[in-house]
KOLKOL-317049 format. One record per residue: x, y, z of N, C-alpha, C, O in turn; residue number from 1; residue in three letters. Coordinates in steps of 0.2 Angstrom, whole numbers, plus 5000, padded with zeros to 4 digits. Example, Ala and Ser with C-alpha at 12.3 -4.5 7.8 and 13.67 -1.06 7.14 Angstrom:
<rs>
  neast  nnorth   nup  caeast  canorth  caup  ceast  cnorth   cup  oeast  onorth   oup  nuse  drenpa
   5066    4972  5039    5062     4978  5039   5066    4984  5039   5071    4983  5042     1     ALA
   5064    4989  5035    5068     4995  5036   5064    5000  5039   5067    5006  5040     2     SER
</rs>
This chain:
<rs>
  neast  nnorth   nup  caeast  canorth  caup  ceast  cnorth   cup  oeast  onorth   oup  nuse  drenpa
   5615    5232  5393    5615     5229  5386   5622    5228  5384   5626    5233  5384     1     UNK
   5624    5223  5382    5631     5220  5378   5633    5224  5373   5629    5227  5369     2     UNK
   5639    5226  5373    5639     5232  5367   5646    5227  5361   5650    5229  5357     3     UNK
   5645    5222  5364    5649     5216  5358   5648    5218  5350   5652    5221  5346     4     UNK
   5641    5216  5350    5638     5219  5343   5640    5225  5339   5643    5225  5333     5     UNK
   5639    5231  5342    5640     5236  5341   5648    5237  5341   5649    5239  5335     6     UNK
   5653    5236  5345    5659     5237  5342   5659    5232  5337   5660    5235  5331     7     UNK
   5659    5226  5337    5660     5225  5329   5658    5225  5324   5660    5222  5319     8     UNK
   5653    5229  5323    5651     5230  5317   5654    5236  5315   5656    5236  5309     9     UNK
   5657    5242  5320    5661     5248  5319   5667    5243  5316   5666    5242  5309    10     UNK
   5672    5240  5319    5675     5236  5318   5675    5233  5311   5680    5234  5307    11     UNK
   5671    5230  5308    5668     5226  5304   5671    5231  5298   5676    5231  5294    12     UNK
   5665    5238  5299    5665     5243  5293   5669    5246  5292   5668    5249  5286    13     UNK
   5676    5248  5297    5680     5251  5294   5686    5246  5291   5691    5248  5289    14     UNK
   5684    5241  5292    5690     5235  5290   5688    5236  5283   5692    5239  5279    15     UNK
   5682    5234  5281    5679     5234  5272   5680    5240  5269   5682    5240  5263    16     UNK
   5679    5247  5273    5683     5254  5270   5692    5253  5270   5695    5254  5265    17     UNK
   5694    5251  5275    5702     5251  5272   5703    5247  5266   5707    5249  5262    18     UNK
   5698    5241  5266    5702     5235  5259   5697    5239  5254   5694    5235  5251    19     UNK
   5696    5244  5253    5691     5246  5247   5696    5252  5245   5699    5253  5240    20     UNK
   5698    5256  5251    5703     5261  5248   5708    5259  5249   5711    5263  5252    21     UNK
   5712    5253  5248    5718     5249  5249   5719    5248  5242   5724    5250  5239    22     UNK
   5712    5244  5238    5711     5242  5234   5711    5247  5226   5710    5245  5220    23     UNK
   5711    5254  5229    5708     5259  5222   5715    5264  5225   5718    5267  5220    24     UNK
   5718    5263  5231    5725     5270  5230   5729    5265  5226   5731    5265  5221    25     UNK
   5730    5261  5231    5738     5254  5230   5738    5251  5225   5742    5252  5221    26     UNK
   5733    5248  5222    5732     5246  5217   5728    5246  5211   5726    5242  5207    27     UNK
   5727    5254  5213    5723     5257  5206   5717    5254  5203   5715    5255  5198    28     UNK
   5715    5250  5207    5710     5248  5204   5703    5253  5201   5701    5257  5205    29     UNK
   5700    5252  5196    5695     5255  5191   5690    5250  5193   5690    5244  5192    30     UNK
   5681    5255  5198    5677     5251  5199   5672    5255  5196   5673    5261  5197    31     UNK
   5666    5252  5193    5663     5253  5190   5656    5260  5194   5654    5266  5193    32     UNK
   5655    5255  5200    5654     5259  5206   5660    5262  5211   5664    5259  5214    33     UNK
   5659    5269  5213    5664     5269  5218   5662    5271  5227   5658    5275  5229    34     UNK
   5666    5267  5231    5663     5264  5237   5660    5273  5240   5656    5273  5245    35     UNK
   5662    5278  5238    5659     5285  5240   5652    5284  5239   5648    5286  5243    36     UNK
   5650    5282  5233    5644     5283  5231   5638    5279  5235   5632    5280  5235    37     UNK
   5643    5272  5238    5637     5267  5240   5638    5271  5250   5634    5270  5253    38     UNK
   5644    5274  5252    5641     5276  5257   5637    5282  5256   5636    5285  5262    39     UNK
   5634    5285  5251    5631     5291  5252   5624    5289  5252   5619    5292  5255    40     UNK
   5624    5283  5249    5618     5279  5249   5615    5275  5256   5609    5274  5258    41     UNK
   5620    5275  5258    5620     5269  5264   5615    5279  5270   5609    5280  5272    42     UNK
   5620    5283  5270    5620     5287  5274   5611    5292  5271   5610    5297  5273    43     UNK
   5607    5290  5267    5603     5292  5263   5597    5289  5265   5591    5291  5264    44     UNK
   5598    5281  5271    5590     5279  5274   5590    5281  5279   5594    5282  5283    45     UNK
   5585    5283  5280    5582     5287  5286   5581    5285  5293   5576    5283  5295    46     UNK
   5587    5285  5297    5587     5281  5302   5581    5282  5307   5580    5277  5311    47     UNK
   5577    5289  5308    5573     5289  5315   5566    5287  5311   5561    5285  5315    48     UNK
   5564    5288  5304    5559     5285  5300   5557    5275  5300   5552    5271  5299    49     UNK
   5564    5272  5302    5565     5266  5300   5563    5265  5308   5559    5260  5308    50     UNK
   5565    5266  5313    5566     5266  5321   5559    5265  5323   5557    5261  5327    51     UNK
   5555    5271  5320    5548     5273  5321   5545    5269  5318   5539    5270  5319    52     UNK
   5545    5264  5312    5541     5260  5309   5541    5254  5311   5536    5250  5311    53     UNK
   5549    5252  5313    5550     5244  5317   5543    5243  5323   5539    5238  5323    54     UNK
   5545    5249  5328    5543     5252  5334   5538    5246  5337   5539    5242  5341    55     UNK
   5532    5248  5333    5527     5243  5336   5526    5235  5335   5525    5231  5339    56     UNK
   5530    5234  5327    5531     5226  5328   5536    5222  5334   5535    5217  5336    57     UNK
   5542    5226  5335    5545     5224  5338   5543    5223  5346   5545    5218  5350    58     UNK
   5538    5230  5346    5536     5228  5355   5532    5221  5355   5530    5218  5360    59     UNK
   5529    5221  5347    5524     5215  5350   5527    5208  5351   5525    5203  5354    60     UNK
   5534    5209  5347    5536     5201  5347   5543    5203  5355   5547    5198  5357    61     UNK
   5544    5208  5359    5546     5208  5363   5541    5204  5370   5543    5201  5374    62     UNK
   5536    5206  5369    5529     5205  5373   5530    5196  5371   5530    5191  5375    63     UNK
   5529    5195  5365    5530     5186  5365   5535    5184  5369   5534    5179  5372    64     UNK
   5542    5187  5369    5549     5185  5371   5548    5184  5380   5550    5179  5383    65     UNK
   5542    5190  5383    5543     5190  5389   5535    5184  5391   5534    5180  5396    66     UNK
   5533    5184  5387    5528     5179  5390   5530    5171  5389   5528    5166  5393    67     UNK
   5533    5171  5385    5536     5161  5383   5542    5162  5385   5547    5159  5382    68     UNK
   5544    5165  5389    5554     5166  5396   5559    5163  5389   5562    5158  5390    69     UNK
   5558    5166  5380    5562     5162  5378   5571    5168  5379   5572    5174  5381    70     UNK
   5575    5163  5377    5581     5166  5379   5585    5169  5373   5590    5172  5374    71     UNK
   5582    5167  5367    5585     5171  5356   5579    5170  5355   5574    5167  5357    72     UNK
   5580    5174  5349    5576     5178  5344   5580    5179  5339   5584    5184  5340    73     UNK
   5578    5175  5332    5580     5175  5325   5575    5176  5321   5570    5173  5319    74     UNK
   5577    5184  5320    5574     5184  5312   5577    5182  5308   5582    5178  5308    75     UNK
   5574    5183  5302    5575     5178  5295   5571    5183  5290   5565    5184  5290    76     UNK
   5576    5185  5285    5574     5189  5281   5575    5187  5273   5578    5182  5272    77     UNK
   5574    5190  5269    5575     5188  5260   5573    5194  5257   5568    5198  5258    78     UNK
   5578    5194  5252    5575     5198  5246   5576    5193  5239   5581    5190  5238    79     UNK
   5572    5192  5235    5571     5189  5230   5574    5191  5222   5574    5187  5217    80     UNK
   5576    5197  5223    5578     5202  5214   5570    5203  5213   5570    5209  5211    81     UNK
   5566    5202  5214    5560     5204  5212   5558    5214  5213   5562    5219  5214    82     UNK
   5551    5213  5214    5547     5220  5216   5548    5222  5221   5546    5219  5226    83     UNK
   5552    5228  5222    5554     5229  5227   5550    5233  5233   5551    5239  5235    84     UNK
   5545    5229  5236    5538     5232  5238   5536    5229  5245   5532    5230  5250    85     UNK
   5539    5224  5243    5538     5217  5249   5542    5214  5254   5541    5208  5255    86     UNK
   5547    5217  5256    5553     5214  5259   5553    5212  5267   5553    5218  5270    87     UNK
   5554    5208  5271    5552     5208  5275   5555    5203  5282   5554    5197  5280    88     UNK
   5556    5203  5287    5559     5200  5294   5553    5195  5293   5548    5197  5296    89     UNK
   5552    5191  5290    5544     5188  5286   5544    5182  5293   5539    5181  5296    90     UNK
   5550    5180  5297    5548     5175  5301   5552    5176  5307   5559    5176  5306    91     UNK
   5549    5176  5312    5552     5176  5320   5554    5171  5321   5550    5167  5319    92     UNK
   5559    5167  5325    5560     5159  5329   5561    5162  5335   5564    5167  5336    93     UNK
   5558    5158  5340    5560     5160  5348   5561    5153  5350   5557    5148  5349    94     UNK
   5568    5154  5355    5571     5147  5357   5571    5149  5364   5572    5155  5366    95     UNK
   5569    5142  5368    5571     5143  5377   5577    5142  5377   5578    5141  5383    96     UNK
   5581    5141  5374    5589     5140  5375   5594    5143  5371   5595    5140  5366    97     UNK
   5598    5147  5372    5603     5148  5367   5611    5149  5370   5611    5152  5375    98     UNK
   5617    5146  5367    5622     5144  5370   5626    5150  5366   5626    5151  5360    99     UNK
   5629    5154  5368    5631     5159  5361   5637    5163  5367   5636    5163  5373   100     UNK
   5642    5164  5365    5647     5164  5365   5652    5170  5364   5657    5171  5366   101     UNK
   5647    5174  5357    5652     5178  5354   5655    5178  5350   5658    5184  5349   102     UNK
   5657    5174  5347    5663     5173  5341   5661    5171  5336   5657    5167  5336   103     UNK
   5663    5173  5329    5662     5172  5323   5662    5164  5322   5665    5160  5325   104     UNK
   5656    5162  5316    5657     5156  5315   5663    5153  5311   5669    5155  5312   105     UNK
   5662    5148  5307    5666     5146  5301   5665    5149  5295   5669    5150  5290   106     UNK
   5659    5151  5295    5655     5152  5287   5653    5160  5287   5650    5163  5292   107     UNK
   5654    5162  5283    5654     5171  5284   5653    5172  5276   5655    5169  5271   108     UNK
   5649    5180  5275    5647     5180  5268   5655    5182  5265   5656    5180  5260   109     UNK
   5659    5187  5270    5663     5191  5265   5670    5188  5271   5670    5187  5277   110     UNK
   5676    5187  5266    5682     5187  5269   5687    5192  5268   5691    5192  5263   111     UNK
   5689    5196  5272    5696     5203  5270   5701    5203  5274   5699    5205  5280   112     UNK
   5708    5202  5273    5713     5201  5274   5710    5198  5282   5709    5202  5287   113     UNK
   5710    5193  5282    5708     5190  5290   5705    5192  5294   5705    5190  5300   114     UNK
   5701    5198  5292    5697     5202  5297   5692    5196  5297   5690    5193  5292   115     UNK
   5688    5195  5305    5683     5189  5306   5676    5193  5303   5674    5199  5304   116     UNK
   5673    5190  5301    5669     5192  5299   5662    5192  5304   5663    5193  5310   117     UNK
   5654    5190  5302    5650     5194  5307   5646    5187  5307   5642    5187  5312   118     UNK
   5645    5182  5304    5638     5177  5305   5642    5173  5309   5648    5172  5307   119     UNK
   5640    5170  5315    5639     5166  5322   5636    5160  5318   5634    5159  5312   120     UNK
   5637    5156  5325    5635     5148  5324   5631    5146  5334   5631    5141  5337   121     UNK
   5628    5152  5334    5624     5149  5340   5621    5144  5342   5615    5143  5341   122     UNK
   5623    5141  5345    5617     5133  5347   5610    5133  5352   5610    5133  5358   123     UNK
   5605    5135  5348    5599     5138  5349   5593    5130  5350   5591    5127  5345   124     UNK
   5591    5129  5354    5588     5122  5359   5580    5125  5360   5578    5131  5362   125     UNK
   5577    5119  5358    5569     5120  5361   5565    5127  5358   5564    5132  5361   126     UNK
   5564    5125  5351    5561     5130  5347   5557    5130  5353   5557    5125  5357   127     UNK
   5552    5136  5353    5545     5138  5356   5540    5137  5350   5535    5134  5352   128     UNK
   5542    5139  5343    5535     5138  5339   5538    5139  5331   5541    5143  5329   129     UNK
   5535    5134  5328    5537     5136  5321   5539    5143  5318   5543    5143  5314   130     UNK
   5536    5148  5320    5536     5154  5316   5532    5158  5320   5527    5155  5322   131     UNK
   5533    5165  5322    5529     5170  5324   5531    5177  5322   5536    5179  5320   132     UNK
   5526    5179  5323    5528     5189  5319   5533    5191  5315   5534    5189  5310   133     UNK
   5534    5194  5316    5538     5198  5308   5539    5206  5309   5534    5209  5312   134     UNK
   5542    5209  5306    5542     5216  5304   5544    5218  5298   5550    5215  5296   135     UNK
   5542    5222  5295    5541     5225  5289   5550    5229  5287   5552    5234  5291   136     UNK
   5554    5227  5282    5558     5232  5282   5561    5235  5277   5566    5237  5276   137     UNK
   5554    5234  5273    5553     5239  5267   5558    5246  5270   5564    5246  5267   138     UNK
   5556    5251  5274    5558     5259  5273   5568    5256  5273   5572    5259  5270   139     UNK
   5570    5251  5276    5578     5251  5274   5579    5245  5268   5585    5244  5266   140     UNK
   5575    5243  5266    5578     5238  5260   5578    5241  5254   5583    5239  5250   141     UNK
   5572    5246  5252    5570     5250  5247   5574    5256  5246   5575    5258  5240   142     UNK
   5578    5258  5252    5581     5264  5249   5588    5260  5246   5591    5262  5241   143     UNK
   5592    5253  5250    5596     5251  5247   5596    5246  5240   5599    5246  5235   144     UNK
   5591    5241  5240    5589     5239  5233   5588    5242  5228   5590    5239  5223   145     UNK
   5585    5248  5227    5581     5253  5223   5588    5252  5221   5590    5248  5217   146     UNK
   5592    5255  5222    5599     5260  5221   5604    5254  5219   5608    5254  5214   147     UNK
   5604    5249  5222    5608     5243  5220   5605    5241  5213   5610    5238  5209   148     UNK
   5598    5241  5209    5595     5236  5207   5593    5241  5200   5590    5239  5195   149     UNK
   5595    5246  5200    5593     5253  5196   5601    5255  5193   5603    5255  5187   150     UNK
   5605    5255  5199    5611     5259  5198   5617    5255  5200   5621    5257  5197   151     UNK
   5618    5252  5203    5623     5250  5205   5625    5242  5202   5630    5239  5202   152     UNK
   5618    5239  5198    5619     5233  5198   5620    5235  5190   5624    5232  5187   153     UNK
   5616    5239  5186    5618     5242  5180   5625    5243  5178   5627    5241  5173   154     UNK
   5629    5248  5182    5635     5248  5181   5640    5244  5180   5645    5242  5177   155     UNK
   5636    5242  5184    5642     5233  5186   5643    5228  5179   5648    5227  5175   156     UNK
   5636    5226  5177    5635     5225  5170   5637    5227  5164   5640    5223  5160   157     UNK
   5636    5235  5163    5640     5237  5158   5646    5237  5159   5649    5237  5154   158     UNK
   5650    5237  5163    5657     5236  5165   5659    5229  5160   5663    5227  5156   159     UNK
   5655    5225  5165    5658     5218  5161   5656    5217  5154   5659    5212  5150   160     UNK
   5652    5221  5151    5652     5221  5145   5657    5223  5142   5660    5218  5139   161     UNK
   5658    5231  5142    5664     5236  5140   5669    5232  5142   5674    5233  5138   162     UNK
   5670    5227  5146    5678     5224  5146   5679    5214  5145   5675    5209  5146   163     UNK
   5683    5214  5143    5687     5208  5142   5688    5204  5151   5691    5207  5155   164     UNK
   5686    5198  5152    5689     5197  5159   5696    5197  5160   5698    5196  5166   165     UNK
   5699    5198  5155    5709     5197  5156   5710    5206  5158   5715    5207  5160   166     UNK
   5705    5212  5156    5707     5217  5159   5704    5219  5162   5703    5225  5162   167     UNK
   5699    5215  5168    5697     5217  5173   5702    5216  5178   5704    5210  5179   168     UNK
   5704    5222  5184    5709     5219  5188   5709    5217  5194   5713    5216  5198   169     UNK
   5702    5217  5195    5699     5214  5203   5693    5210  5202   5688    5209  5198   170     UNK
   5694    5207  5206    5688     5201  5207   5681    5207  5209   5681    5209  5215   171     UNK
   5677    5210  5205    5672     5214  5204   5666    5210  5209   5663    5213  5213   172     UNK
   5664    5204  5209    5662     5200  5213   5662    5199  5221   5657    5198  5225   173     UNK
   5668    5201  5224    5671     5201  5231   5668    5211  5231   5665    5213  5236   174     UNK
   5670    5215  5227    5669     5222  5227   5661    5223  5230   5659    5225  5235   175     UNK
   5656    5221  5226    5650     5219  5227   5649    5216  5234   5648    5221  5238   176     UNK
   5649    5211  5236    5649     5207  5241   5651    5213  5247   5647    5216  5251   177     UNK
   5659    5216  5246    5659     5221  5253   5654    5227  5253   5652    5229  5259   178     UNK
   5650    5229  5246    5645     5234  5248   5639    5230  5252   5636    5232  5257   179     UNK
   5636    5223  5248    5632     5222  5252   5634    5220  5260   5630    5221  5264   180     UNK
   5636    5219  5261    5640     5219  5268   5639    5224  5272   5635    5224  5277   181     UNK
   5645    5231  5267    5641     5238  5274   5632    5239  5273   5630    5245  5275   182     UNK
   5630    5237  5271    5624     5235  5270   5619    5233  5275   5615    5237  5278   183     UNK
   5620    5225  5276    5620     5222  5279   5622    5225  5290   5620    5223  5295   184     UNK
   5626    5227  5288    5629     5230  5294   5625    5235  5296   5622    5235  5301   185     UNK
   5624    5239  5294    5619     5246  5292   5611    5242  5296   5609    5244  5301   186     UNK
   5610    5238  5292    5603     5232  5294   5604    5232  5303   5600    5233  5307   187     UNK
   5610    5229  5303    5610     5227  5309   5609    5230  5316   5607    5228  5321   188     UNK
   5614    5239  5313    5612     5243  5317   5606    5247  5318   5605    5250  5322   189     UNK
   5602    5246  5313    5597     5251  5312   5589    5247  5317   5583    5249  5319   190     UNK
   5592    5238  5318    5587     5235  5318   5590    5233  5330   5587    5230  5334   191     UNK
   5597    5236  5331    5599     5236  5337   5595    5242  5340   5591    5243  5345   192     UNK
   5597    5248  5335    5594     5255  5340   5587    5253  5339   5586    5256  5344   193     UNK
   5582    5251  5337    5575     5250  5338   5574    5246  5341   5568    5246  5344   194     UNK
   5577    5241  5343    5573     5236  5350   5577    5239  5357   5574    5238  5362   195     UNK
   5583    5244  5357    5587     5246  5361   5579    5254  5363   5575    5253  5368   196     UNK
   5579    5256  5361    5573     5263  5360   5566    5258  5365   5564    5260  5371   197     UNK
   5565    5250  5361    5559     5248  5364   5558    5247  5369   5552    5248  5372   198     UNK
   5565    5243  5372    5568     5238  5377   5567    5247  5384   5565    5247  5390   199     UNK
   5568    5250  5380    5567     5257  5387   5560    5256  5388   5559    5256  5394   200     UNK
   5558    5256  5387    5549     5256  5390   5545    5248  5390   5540    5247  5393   201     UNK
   5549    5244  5386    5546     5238  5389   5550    5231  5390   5549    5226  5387   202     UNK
   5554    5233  5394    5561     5227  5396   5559    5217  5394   5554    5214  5394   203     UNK
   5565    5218  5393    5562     5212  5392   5565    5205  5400   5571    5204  5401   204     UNK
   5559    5202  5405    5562     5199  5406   5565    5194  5407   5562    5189  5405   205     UNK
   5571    5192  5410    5576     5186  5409   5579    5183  5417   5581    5186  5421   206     UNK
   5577    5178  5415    5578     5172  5422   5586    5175  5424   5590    5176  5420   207     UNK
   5586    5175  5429    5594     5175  5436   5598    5169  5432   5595    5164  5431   208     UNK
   5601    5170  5430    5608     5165  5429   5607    5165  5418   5612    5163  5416   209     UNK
   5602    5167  5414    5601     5168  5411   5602    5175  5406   5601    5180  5408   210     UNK
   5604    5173  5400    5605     5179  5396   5599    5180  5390   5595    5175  5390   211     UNK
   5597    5184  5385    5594     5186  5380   5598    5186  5376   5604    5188  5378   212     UNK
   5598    5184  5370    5602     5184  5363   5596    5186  5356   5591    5183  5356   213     UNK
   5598    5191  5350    5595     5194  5348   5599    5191  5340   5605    5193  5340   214     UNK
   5597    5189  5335    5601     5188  5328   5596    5189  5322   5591    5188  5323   215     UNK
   5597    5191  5317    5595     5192  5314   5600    5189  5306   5606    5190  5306   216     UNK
   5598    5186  5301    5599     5181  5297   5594    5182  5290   5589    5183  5290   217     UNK
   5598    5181  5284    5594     5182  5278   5595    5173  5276   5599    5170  5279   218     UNK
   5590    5172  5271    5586     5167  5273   5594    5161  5269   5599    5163  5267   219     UNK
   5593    5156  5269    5598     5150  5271   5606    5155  5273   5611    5155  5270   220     UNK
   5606    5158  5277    5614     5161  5278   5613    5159  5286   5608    5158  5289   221     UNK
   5619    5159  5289    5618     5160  5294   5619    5165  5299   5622    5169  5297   222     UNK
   5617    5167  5306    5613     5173  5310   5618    5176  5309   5623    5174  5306   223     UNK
   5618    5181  5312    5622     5188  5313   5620    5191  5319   5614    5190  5320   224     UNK
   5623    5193  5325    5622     5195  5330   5618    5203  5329   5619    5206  5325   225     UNK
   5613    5204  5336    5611     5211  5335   5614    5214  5341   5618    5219  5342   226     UNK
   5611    5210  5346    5613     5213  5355   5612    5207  5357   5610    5202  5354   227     UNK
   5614    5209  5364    5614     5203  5370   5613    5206  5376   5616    5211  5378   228     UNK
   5608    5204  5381    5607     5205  5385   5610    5201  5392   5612    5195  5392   229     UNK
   5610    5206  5401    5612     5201  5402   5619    5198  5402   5621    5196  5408   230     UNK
   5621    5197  5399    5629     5193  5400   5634    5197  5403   5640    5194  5404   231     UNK
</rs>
């Protein structure tokens, strides 16, 4: 297995810790949340509970992967602001083709001092089918939205109350954005170690000259890399 994914996401997450404690030593910045609280939260989902609930969806659309020889798999995810009860990898795409390379696209959710950011621009050929399987990812969305949507997004609000935009001293928007990010990264690893666990008991096969590519994608954004096989 390609371990591309996995260093950059380390990569990724200690760049957004530098510019978060960059942003609160150097320039004292005052945030309403502070970035300690949203890692204790991060480190608060249950990594071997989420692993063990993926488990059986994932073998089943691993099993679709080996029977239709497709070469990617994008899920596609959303949350709405709504009821946090329903959240969900709601649609599989499987392509016979994908050209993928490795490299950051142009369009990325978050920007920090040049560090490349994590959504791809894969050139993905020959859907196999509108839409198949899904997995549930309630057990990590829930411990992160619950706490964003309760607590973190409350603070943020009364902040902007309590202050004037002229003595706000950071773009409180971009602060937001890098939490959900380690977020989003957290996602991607939580959802690599569970096809990584599956992949040991049920391989996925892939044609001689041929790679597997795995992304995962929240709904109109573009994919984010999970693994790669093969290459």
């Amino acid at each position: 297995m390609d371990n591309t994914a996995a260093i950059r996401i380390s990569e990724r997450e200690q760049a957004i810790k530098k510019w978060l404690k960059e942003l609160i030593e150097e320039k004292g910045a005052k945030l309403p949340v502070m970035p300690e609280t949203v890692y204790d939260a991060l480190e608060n989902i249950n990594v071997s509970n989420a692993i063990k609930e993926f488990a059986p969806d994932i073998t089943d659309l691993q099993n679709f992967i080996n029977e239709n020889n497709a070469q990617a798999l994008v899920y596609e995810w959303f949350y709405d602001g709504g009821e946090v009860n329903n959240i969900h990898a709601y649609e599989g795409y499987a392509y016979r083709e994908c050209i993928f390379d490795g490299k950051p696209g142009n369009t990325d959710l978050l920007s920090i001092d040049g560090h490349d950011g994590f959504e791809m621009e894969p050139e993905l050929n020959e859907q196999i089918n509108d839409s198949f399987g899904g997995f549930c990812l309630d057990p990590v969305m829930n411990v992160w939205y619950e706490k964003l949507a309760v607590e973190f997004s409350g603070k943020f609000n009364e902040y902007y109350d309590l202050n004037s935009k002229a003595d706000i001293e950071v773009d409180l928007d971009t602060v937001t954005s890098a939490y959900d990010e380690l977020f989003h990264l957290k996602l991607i690893t939580l959802i690599r170690q569970a096809h990584q666990k599956a992949l040991e008991a049920n391989p996925i096969k892939i044609d001689t000259g041929k790679s597997f590519h795995l992304f995962i994608k929240r709904h109109e954004r573009w994919p984010m890399h999970v693994l790669s096989l093969n290459v």
